[in-house]
Steps between C-alpha positions, in 0.01 A plus 500: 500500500249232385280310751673186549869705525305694751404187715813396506666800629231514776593160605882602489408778727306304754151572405209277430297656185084376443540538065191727462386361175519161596282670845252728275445236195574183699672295228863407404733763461683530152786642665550152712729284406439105365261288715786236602448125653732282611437148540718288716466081438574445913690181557734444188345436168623252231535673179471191332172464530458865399689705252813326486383180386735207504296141424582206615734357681486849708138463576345138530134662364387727320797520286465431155232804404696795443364774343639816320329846438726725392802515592430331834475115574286397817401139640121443417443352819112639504260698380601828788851466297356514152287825587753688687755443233258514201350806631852699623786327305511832206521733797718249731886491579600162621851484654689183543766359690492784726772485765351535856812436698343341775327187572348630854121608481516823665814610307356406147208664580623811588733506189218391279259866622763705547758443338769477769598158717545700802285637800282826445430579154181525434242325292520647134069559527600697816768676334241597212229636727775683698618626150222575333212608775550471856244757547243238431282381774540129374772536318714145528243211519702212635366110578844312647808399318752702590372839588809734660412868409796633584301783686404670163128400533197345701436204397131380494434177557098393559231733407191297461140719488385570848871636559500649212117724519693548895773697373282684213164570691666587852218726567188206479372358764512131326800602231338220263178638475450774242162593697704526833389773703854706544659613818541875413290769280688561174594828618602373815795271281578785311606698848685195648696438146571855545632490835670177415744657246575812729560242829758371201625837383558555825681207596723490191604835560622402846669172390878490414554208345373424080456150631241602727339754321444243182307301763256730573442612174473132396235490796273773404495430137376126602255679700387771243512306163207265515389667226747246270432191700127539417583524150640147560230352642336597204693319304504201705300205412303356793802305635278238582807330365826299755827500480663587198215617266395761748888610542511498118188737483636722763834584358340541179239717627708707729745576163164629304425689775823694558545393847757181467787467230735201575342139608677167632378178530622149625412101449661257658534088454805544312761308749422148344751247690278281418246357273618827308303420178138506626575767762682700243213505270229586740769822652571601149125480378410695807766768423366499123153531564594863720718622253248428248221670677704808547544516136186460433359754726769705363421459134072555598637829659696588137827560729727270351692771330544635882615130668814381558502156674807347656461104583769323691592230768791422806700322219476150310452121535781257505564411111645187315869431561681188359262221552304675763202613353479761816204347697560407850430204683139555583415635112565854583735768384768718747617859442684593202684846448386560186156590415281745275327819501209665312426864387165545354384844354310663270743839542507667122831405410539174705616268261353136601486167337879427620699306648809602692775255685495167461612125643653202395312172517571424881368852549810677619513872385743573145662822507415731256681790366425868655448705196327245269319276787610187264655222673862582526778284653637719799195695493277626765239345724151699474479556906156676657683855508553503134096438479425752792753750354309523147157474685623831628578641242171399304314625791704845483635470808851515373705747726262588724521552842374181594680319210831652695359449884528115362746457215478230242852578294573112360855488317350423182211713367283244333188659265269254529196713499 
């Protein structure tokens, strides 16, 4: 039985396992799975102005620089869209006139990161760290969106440094301070770590219940494996940084480090009722300039061929129809069903540069045929469980016991990856 088999049988069985390489050598773990972020465009997005580009009369600005790399088109609104698409577009899947079935924020969300429109799935970043290493001590790195675990992991949601040295330098007086004076004589910890995991022998031997015994194994391996989270803050820059660049640098670092495997962030501004133009360009430039960071940081850490990146929003913005050019009374744009969604990776044997789906020029979605993806009269709509189901499969997930817990079984099995 190889390692990562091994890990996931020990989860099955209701323990919590500390990977002793990743402990001894404090670094990523070969045997881990892809380092996986999920992006989420909070509010509604307007492809448009994106990857789906459309020109004029469907947007009012903006409309009439359209570029193409590839085999993808985008709207060269700035210059965050020129380097995330010049820079990705030969490892990038764009996906058009995607199908969300719902124009209510909560619903689209939820279909758009997981895959399902109803209640309780979870998060496909959570369903990767659940997957692929819920032994980790920050294993599913999550700021907003929509976050529902579906109890298969922790999430994590701030770790800046003080609570960070807290959690890996327990013992020090002042946990920031590497010339702390410490509370207890090294041989002193090494007596109370002992007793510590025979208190928990103990105890698991005396509870009945998995459930219960995977919680305090999960609690003594956060207590005993510090030894990873200082390899982290090793890795971690200063984090001097706000906001997003010191979120970026974390779930980077905590990857690297063998501690953290799935990531998901959130920007919001999208919902433009009105003045939609200018506030859609600052939301979407915002949204750029993270995704393009994370790139970056991934490409300075040489993981790219370990990344797989899914970006997506609640749904779309209202589109041209007859002689309404789908702006609203005050300039903005109102929720539109169909929308867009984009897998970035650097996977061997990802095959980028493409563009699948497509609309018609009032941006409603054409179907497309199920075996060739071409646009096929009584077709198929592409629908966020087609993505999610070949996201799980190119993630390895396929038939797994989480990939059951939550089935994704659409009736047409689209290859798009």
């Amino acid at each position: 039985m190889n390692r990562r088999d091994f890990f996931k049988f020990a989860s099955a069985a209701g323990l919590c396992v500390v990977s002793s390489k990743a402990s001894a050598e404090g670094g990523m773990d070969d045997d881990n799975g892809p380092f996986f972020v999920q992006v989420q465009a909070a509010g509604g997005w307007d492809p448009t102005m994106l990857c789906d580009p459309k020109g004029s009369p469907v947007n009012t600005s903006f409309n009439n620089d359209i570029k193409t790399i590839g085999g993808i088109r985008y709207a060269n609104v700035g210059p965050e869209w020129a380097t995330f698409f010049e820079t990705n577009a030969h490892r990038m899947v764009v996906l058009n006139g995607v199908d969300v079935q719902s124009n209510n924020h909560d619903a689209g969300r939820r279909n758009m990161a997981s895959g399902r429109l109803g209640e309780g799935h979870p998060n496909l970043a959570a369903m990767v760290a659940g997957y692929q290493a819920p032994h980790l001590p920050i294993s599913f790195l999550s700021f907003g969106g929509y976050e529902e675990t579906g109890g298969l992991v922790a999430p994590t949601r701030q770790v800046d440094r003080a609570r960070l040295a807290g959690i890996i330098y327990p013992g020090r007086v002042s946990p920031d301070d590497a010339k702390s004076p410490l509370y207890h004589s090294e041989k002193a910890r090494s007596l109370i770590d002992l007793a510590r995991r025979k208190r928990a022998e103990a105890l698991a031997e005396k509870a009945g219940l998995p459930k219960i015994k995977q919680s305090m194994d999960t609690l003594l391996a956060a207590r005993l494996g510090s030894d990873q989270l200082q390899r982290l803050e090793e890795l971690l820059p200063t984090l001097n940084g706000q906001g997003d660049q010191a979120r970026v640098e974390l779930a980077v670092a905590a990857y690297r480090a063998g501690v953290g495997i799935a990531a998901n962030f959130a920007r919001g501004g999208f919902d433009t009722h009105s003045n939609h133009n200018a506030a859609h360009r600052n939301a979407m430039a915002a949204l750029l300039n993270l995704v393009n960071m994370l790139w970056a940081k991934v490409d300075e850490a040489g993981l790219a061929h370990r990344t797989v990146m899914l970006i997506t929003s609640d749904f779309g913005r209202t589109p041209r129809y007859g002689n309404n050019t789908g702006y609203n009374a005050n300039m903005g744009k109102d929720h539109w069903p169909i929308s867009s969604m984009i897998v970035v990776s650097g996977l061997p044997g990802f095959e980028g540069g493409r563009t699948l789906g497509l609309t018609d020029e009032w941006h409603s979605a054409i179907s497309i045929d199920p075996k060739t993806l071409e646009p096929a009269e009584g077709g198929v709509r592409i629908r966020p469980e087609h993505v999610h189901r070949n996201l799980r499969d190119l993630l390895g997930m396929t038939d797994g016991a989480i990939d059951k817990r939550f089935p994704l079984k659409p009736e047409h099995d689209l290859r798009l990856f």
